[in-house]
C-alpha positions as CSV (number, residue, x, y, z in Angstrom):
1,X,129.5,210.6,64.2
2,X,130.2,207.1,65.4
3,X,132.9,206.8,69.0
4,X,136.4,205.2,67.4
5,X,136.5,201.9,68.7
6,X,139.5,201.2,71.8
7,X,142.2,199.4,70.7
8,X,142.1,195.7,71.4
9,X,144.0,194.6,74.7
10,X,147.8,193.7,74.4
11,X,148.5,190.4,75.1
12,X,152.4,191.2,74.9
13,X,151.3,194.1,77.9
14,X,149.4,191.7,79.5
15,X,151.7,188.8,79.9
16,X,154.4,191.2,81.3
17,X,152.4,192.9,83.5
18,X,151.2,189.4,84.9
19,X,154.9,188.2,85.7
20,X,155.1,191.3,87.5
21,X,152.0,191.0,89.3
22,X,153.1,186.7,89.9
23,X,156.7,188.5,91.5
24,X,154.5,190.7,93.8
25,X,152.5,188.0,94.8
26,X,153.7,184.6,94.7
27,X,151.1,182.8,95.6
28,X,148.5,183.4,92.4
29,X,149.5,181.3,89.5
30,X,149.9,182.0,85.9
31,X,145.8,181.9,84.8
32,X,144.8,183.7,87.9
33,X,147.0,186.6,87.3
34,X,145.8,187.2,83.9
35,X,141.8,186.9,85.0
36,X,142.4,189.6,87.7
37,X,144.6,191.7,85.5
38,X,141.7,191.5,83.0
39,X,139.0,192.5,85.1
40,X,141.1,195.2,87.1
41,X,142.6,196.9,84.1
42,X,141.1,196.0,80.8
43,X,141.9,198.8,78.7
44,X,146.0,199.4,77.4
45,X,146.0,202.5,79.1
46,X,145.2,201.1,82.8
47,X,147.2,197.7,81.9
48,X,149.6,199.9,80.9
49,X,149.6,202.4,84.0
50,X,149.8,199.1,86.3
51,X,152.6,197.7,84.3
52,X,154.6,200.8,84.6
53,X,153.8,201.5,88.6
54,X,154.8,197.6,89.6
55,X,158.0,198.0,87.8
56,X,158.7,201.3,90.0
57,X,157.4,199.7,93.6
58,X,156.8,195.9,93.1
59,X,156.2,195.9,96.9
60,X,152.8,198.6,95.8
61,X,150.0,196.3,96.7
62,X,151.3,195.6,100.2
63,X,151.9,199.3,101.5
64,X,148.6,200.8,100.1
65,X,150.7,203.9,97.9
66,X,148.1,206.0,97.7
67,X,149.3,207.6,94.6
68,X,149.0,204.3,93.0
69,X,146.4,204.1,89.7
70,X,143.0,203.3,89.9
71,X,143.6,199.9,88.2
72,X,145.9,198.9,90.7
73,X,143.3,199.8,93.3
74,X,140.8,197.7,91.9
75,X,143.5,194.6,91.4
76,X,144.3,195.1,95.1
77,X,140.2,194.9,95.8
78,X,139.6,191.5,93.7
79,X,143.0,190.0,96.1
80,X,141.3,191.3,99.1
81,X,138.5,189.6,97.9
82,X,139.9,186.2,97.1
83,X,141.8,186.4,100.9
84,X,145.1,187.1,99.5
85,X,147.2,187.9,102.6
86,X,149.1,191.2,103.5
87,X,147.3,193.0,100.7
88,X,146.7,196.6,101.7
89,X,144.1,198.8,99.6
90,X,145.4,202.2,98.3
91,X,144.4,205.3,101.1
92,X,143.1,208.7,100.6
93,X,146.3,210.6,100.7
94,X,144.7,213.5,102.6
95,X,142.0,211.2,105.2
96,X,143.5,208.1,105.1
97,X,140.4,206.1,104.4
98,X,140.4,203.2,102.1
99,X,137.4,204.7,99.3
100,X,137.4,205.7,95.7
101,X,140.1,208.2,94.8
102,X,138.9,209.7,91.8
103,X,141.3,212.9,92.2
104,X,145.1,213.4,91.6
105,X,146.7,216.6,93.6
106,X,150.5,216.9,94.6
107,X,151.7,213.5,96.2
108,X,148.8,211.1,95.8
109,X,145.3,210.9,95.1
110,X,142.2,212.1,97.4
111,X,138.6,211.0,97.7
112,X,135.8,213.3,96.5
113,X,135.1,214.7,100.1
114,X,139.0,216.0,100.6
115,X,139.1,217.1,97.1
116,X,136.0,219.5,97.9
117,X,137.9,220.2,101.2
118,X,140.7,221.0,99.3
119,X,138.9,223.7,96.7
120,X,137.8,226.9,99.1
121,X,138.3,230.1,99.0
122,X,137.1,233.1,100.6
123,X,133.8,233.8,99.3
124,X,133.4,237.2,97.9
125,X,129.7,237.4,98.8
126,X,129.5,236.4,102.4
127,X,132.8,236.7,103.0
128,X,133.4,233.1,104.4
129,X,135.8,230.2,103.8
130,X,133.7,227.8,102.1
131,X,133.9,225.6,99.3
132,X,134.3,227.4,95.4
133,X,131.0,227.0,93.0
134,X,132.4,229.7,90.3
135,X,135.2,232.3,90.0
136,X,133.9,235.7,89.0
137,X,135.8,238.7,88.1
138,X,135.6,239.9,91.5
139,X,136.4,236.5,92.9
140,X,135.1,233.1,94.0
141,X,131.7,232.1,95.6
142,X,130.0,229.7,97.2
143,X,127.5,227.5,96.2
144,X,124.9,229.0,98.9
145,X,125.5,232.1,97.4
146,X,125.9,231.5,93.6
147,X,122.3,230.0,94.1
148,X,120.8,233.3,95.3
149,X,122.3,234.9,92.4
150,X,121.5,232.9,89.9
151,X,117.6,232.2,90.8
152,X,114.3,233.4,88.5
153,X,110.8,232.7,88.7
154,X,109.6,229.7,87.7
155,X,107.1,229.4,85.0
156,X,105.6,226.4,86.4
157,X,104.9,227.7,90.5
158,X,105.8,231.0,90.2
159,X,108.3,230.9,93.1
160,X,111.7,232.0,93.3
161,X,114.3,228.9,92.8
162,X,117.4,228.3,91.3
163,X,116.8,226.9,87.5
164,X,117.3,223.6,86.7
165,X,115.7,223.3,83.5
166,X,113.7,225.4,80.9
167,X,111.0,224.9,78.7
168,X,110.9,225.0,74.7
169,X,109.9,229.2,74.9
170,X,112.8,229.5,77.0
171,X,111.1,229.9,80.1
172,X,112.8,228.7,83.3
173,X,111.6,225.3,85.7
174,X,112.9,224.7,89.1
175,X,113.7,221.3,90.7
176,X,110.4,220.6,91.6
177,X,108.6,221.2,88.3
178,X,111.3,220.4,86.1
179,X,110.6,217.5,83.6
180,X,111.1,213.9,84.4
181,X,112.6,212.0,81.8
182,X,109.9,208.6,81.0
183,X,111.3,205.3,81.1
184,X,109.5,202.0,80.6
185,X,108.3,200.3,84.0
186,X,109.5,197.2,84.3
187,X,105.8,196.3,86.5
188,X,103.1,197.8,84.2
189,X,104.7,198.6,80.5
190,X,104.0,202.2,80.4
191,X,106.0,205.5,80.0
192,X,106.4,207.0,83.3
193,X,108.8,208.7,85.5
194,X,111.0,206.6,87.3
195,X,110.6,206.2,91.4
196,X,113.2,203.3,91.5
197,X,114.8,201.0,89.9
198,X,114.5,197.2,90.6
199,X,118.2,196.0,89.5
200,X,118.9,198.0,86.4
201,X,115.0,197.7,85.2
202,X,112.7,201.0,85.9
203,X,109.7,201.4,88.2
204,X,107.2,204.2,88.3
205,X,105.7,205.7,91.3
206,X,102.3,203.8,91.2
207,X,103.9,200.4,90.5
208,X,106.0,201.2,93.5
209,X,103.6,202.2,96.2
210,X,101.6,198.9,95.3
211,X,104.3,195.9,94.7
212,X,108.3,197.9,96.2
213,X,107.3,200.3,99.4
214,X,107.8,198.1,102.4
215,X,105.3,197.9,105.0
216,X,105.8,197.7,108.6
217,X,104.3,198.4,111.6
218,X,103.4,202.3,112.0
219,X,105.1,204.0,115.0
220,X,102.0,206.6,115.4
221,X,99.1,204.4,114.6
222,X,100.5,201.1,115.3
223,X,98.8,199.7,112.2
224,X,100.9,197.5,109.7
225,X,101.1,199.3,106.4
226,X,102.9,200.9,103.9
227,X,106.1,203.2,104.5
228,X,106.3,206.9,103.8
229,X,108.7,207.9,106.2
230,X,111.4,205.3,107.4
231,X,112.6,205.9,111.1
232,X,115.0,208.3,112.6
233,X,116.7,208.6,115.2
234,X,114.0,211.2,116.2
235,X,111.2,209.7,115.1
236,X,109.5,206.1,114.0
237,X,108.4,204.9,111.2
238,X,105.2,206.8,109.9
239,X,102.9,204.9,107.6
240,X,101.2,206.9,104.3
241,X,97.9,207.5,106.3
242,X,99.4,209.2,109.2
243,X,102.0,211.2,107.1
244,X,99.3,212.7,104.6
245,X,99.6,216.6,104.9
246,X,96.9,219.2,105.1
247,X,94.1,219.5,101.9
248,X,95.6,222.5,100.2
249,X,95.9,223.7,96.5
250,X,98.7,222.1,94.7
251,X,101.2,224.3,93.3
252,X,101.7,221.9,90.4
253,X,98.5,220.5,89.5
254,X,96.1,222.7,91.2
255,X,93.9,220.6,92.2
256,X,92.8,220.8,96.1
257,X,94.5,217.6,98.0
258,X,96.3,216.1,100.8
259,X,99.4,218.2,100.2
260,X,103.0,218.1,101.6
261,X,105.5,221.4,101.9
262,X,107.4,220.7,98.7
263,X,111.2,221.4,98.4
264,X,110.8,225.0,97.9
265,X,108.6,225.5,100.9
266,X,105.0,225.5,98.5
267,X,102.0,222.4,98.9
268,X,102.6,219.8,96.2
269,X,100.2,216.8,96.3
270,X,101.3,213.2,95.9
């Protein structure tokens, strides 16, 4: 099933909503306008949405509404940008703060942290205020308690973890054991995991330890090498030799190796 295709943009829409954005502020000209309104909104719907919200509050981009759209957000980044004067960035309505505000609740729109804020409930395990996961019949719960509910034994390590995945025979796989999905590594050409990406290309873990992992000077050994641990504010920067772990049998592979306490609290190797 091929995706229908989005309507081309409307020059009529644009070339209105660029006088409107010229009235606001009089300092862009005619060609500038249009650019920003292009990269800022460049679907009808968001020219559209601007369009409509300057008409209501042409002063919008120098009060920071922050029930305005997300287009007009980005239009009022891009003049921020350029050192447009007296432009102010739409505000979380809840925290204030100038970030994304992916959510619209009564009176404005919130940032991902005050929308989470915003949806608790009494939990109806534990009994505490915290933030809703799922509503069962006998009420809501919390994500800390949804995931002891919902755990089974993995049929990779045989511990008892929430499920994240499952194999073809149904079987469940936890976080740790769960499938990685192979991409191409940008270094060495072959079909691997991914341990970062360099720009949008792939790199797998081997190609990362020997060309990506920064090295530094070691805060235990004092040796300059390789990264595992970047410093804290409790502790220094450890290098790979001084953070390898006690030889123990890896849960995964099961061979006997230097071996860390994996997420779930069992040795996994590196």
């Amino acid at each position: 099933m091929t995706r229908k295709q989005p309507a081309p943009l409307s020059e009529a829409l644009v070339a209105k909503t660029t006088r409107l954005l010229m009235g606001a502020v009089p300092s862009l000209d005619t060609d500038q306008a249009w650019e920003l309104l292009i990269v800022a909104a460049g679907k009808n719907a968001s020219m559209r949405q601007v369009h409509d919200f300057l008409s209501r509050h042409p002063d919008a981009l120098r009060h920071g509404l922050s029930d305005s759209p997300l287009a007009l957000g980005r239009l009022a980044r891009l003049l921020v940008d350029l050192g447009v004067g007296d432009i102010v960035e739409p505000t979380c309505f809840d925290c204030g703060r100038t970030i994304a505000r992916p959510h619209r609740v009564e009176g404005g729109r919130v940032c991902r942290r005050c929308y989470r804020h915003r949806l608790t409930g009494l939990c109806c395990r534990c009994g505490q205020s915290r933030p809703i996961m799922a509503r069962l019949p006998e009420g809501v719960i919390c994500p800390t308690c949804y995931g002891r509910e919902t755990r089974e034994l993995c049929a990779n390590c045989g511990g008892l973890f929430r499920v994240t995945a499952r194999r073809a025979d149904g079987k469940p796989l936890c976080q740790t054991c769960r499938p990685r999905r192979l991409e191409k590594c940008v270094v060495c050409g072959t079909e691997q995991p991914v341990a970062m990406r360099y720009e949008i290309n792939a790199v797998c873990k081997r190609c990362y330890r020997l060309t990506f992992q920064p090295r530094r000077e070691c805060g235990r050994c004092g040796k300059t090498a390789q990264i595992a641990k970047a410093a804290t504010a409790e502790q220094p920067d450890i290098c790979t030799n001084c953070n390898a772990g006690p030889i123990q049998t890896c849960s995964v592979c099961g061979r006997r190796r230097p071996c860390h306490r994996g997420k779930h609290g069992v040795p996994r190797c590196e």
